[in-house]
N, C-alpha and C positions, 0 to 999 in steps of 0.2 A: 598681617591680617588679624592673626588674635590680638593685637594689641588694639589696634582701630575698632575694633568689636567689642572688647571691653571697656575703650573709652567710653565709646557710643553709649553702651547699656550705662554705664555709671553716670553717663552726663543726662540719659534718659530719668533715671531715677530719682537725680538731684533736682528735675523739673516736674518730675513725678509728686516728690514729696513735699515739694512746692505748694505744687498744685493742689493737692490734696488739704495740706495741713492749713492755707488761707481758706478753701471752701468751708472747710470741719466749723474751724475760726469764724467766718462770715454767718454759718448756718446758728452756731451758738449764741452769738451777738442778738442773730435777729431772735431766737427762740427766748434767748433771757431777760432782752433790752426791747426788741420792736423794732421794726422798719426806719420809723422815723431816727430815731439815734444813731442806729449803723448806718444811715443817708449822711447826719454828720458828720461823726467816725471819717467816714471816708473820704469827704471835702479838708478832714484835718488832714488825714495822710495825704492827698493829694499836693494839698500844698505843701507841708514838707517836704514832700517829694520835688518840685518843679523849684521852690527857692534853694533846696538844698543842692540841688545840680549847677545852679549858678554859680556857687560856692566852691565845686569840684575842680571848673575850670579845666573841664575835660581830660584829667587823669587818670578817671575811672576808667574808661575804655582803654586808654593808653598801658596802662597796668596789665593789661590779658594779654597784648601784641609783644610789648618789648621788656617785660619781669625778667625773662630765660635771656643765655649768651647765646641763644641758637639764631638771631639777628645781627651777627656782629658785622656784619658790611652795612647795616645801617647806625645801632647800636642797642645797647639793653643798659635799664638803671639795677646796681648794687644794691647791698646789702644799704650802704649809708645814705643814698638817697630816699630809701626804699620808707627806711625808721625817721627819718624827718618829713617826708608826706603825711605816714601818717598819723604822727607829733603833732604836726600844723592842721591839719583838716580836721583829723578826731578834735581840738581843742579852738583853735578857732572856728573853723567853718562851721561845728557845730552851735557854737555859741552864738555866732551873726546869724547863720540861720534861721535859728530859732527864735529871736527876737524878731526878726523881719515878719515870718510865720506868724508871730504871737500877736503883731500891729496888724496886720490884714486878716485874720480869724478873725477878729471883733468887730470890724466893718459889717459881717454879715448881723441879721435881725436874729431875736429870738433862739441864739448861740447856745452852747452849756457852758457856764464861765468854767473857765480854766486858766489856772497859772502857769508862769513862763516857763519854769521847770519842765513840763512835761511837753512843751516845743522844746526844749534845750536836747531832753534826752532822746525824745523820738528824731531828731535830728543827728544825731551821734550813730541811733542804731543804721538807720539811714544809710549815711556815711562809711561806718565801717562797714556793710554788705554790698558798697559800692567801690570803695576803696579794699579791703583787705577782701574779702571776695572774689573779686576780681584778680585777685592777684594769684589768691586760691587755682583760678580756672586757668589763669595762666602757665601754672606750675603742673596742671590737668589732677589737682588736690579735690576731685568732686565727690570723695568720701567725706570729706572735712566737710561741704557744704551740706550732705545728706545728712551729717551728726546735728550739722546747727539748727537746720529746717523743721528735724524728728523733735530733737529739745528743746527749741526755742516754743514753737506750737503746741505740742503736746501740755509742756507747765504753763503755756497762756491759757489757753482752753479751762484745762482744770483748776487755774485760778477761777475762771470767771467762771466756773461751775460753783466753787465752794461758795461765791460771793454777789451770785444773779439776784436775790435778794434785798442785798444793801445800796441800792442808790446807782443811777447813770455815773456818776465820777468810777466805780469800777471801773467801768469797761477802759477807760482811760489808765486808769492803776494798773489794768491788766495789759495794756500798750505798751507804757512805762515797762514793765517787768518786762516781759518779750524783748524789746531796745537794749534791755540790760541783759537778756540773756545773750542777747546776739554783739555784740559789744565785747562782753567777757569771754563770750568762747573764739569769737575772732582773735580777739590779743593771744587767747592762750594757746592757739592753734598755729599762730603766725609765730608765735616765740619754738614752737616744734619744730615751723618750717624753716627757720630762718637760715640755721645751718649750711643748708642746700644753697643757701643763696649769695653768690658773689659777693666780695666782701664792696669792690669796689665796680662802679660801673664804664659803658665805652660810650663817647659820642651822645652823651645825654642831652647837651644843648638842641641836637635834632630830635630827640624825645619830644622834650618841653614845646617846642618849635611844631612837633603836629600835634602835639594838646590844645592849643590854641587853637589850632586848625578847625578842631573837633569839636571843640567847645560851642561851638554856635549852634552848631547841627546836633548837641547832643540835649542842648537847652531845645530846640526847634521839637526832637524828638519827647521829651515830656511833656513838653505841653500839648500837643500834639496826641498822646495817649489820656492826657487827663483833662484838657479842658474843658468836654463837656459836662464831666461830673460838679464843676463849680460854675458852669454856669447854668445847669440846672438848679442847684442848688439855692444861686441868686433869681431865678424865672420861675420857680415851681413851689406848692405847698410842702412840706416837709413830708407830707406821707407819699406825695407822688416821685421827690425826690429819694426818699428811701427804698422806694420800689425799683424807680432807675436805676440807682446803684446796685439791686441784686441784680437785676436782669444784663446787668454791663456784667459780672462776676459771670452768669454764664455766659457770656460773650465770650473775655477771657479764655476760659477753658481753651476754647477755638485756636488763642495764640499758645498755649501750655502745650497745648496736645500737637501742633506742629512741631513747635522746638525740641520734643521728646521723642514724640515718635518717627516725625518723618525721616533723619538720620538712618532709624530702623529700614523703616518702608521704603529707602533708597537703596538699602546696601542686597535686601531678598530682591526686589523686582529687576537688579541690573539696569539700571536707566544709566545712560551713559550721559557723560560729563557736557557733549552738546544739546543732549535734549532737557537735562535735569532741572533748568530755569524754568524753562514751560513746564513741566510735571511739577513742580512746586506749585508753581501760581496754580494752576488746575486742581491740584491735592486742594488748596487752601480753598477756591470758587466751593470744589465740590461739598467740604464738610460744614462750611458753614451754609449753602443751599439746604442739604440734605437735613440740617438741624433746624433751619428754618420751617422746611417741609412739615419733619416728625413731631415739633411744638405745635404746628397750627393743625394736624391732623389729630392731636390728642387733647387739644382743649377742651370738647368738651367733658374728657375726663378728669382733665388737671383742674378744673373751674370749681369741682367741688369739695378741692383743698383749697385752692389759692385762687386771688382776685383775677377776675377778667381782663383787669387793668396790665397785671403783673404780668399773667401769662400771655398780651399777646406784645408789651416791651418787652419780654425774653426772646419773641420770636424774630422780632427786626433785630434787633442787638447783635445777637449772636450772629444771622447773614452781616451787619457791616460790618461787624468783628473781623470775619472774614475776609472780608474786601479790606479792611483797615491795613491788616495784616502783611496783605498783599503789595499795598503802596508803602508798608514799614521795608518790607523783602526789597523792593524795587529802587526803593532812595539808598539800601547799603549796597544793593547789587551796582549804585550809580556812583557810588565814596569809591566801591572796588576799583573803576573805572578814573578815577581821579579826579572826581566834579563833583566837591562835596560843595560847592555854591550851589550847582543845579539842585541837590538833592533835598538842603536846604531852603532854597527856593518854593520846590514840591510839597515839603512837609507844612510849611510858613501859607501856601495857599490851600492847604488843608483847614490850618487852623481858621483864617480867615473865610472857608465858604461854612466850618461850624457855628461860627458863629455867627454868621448871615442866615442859614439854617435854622437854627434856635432860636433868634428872638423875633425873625421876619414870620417863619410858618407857622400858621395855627393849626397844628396837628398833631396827632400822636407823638412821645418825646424819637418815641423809637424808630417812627418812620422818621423823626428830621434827622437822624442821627444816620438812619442807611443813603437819605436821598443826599445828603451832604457828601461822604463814602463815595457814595455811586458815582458824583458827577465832577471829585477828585479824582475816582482813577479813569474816567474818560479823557478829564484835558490832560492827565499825564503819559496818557497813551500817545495823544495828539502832540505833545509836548518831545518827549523820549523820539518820537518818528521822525519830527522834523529838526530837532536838533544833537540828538545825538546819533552819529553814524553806528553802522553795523549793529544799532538795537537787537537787545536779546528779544 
C-alpha cells in the first residue's frame, strides 16, 4: 500500500508540474508575444505533434507496458532493442517529421516564416518525451519526468523572459531550447537508467506485433485531441484563433487535473473496483459542469480583464474538455476490453462530427467544439449499448 501511495503522489506531481509549467509557458507567451502568435505557436506544436505520432508507429505506448520482465508470458524488449528504437526514431523520425511538418505549416496564410530546423528539433523533443518517457513511466522513473518538466519550463520561460522584446522568432528560439532541454536530459537520464534494464529481451516479435496494433488508434487518438486547433486556425482570424487556443489550455487543465488527482480521490473515498468506471465518468461530467458554471457565473468580473469573446470560449471549452475526456477514458477502457477497431472507430467519428461542427455551424467556436463533444458521447453510448455486451 505505501508503495501504490507513493506511486500515485509522484505520478500526481509529474502531471502536476506538467500542468503547471505549460500554463506558466502559455501565460508568458501570451503576456510577451499576444494572442495571435501563441494561436500559432500552437497550430506549430499541434502538428508536430499528430505528424510526429505517425512516425512512432505506436511504440510509444508500447514502451510503458512491455520496458519491465514483469510481462514475460507475453514478453518485454532489452536493453538492445530498447537503444535502437531510440537510434532510429530520435534520428529518423525526427528528421521526416519535421520536413513533413515544415511542407504543411506553410500552406497556412499569413505564417511566421520559419526554417526546417526548428520542425527538425521540436520533432525530436517530441519524440524523446514520447519514446524515452514513456519508458521513464514504465520503469515508474516519475522523478526523472518531474526533473525534466521543473527544467525543461522553468529555462524556457526565463529565456523568453530575457528576450520578450526581440522579435516573434523568440518564442520559437525559446521552443528550440525547451526540445533540446528535453532531448538532453532524456538521453542523460535514460544512460542512468539503462543499467536496470535487461541486457536482452523475450518474445519481442509480439511486442512489435501490438504496436502496429496501436498505431492506428494512437494516430486516431492525436488528432482527435488536436484537430480543432488547426482547423480553427484554417476558419478563424488570427486573434480569434489565439483566443481559442487559451480557452482550449483551460480546458486542458480538466484532463491534467483528472490524471493527477483522481488516482488520489479514488484511493480516500474507497470506490470499489466495480463502481470505479461510473465514478470516473461522473468525477470528469462533474468538473468540467461545475467550471463551466463558475466562468459563466464570474464573467462579469472576468470581462474587465479579459475579452467577452475569450471568457465565454473558456466557458464551453472547458465543459467539452470534460466530456472529450470522457470519450478518451471510454475508447482505452474499450482497447482494455480487446476492440481497439471499435475504439478507433469511436475516436475517427469524433474527429469527423469536429469537423462537420466547425465548418457547417455559425456559432461561437466554443459552442461548436461542446455540441460536436456532446453528440459523440451520445452515439457512443448508443453504440457501446448495443454492441458491446456487459457495457461498463
Amino acid at each position: 500500500m505505501k508503495t501504490y501511495s507513493k506511486l500515485t503522489l509522484l505520478s500526481f506531481f509529474e502531471r502536476l508540474t506538467f500542468a503547471v509549467g505549460r500554463i506558466i509557458f502559455t501565460l508568458a507567451v501570451i503576456s510577451y508575444f499576444g494572442y495571435e502568435l501563441n494561436g500559432q505557436f500552437s497550430a506549430f506544436w499541434s502538428l508536430i505533434a499528430i505528424v510526429s505520432t505517425f512516425f512512432l508507429f505506436g511504440l510509444d505506448t508500447t514502451l510503458i507496458t512491455y520496458s519491465k520482465n514483469e510481462n514475460t508470458n507475453f514478453g518485454y524488449l532489452g536493453r538492445n532493442q530498447i537503444d535502437l528504437i531510440i537510434l532510429i526514431f530520435l534520428c529518423m523520425g525526427s528528421f521526416f517529421s519535421g520536413v513533413i511538418s515544415y511542407l504543411i505549416f506553410f500552406r497556412y496564410e499569413n505564417i511566421v516564416d520559419l526554417s526546417l530546423y526548428y520542425f527538425i528539433f521540436a520533432s525530436s523533443g517530441f519524440i524523446s518525451l514520447n519514446i524515452i518517457g514513456n519508458l521513464f513511466k514504465g520503469y515508474k522513473k516519475f522523478n526523472y519526468l518531474i526533473f525534466i518538466n521543473l527544467i525543461s519550463f522553468s529555462l524556457t520561460t526565463i529565456f523568453l523572459f530575457m528576450n520578450q522584446d526581440k522579435g516573434e522568432a523568440f518564442l520559437f528560439d525559446g521552443w528550440m531550447l525547451f526540445s533540446f532541454l528535453i532531448l538532453m536530459l532524456s538521453i542523460i537520464l535514460y544512460v542512468k537508467l539503462r543499467p536496470q534494464i535487461p541486457k536482452y529481451g523475450s518474445n519481442t516479435r509480439n511486442i512489435y506485433k501490438e504496436s502496429v496494433q496501436k498505431y492506428i488508434y494512437r494516430l486516431a487518438y492525436q488528432l482527435a485531441i488536436r484537430i480543432d486547433i488547426l482547423i480553427v486556425y484554417n476558419i478563424a482570424n488570427k486573434t480569434l484563433a489565439g483566443y481559442y487556443v487559451t480557452a482550449r489550455l483551460a480546458g486542458d487543465a480538466i484532463g491534467y487535473l483528472h490524471q493527477g488527482f483522481y488516482p488520489i480521490l479514488v484511493s480516500k473515498v474507497g470506490v470499489s473496483n466495480k463502481n470505479e468506471f461510473k465514478f470516473e465518468k461522473l468525477f470528469l461530467f462533474l468538473i468540467g459542469f461545475l467550471g463551466y458554471v463558475l466562468v459563466t457565473f464570474l464573467k462579469p468580473f472576468l470581462t474587465n480583464f479579459y475579452s467577452e469573446e475569450l471568457i465565454t470560449l473558456i466557458a464551453y471549452t472547458v465543459f467539452a474538455s470534460s466530456i472529450f475526456n470522457i470519450i478518451i477514458f471510454k475508447s482505452a477502457e474499450i482497447i482494455g476490453n480487446n476492440k481497439t477497431k471499435l475504439s478507433v472507430l469511436f475516436l475517427s467519428l469524433n474527429i469527423i462530427l469536429v469537423l462537420i461542427f466547425f465548418y457547417l455551424l455559425d456559432v461561437n467556436l466554443g459552442l461548436k467544439y461542446l455540441s460536436a463533444q456532446i453528440l459523440s458521447l451520445f452515439i457512443f453510448f448508443i453504440i457501446e449499448k448495443r454492441f458491446i455486451k456487459n457495457s461498463i
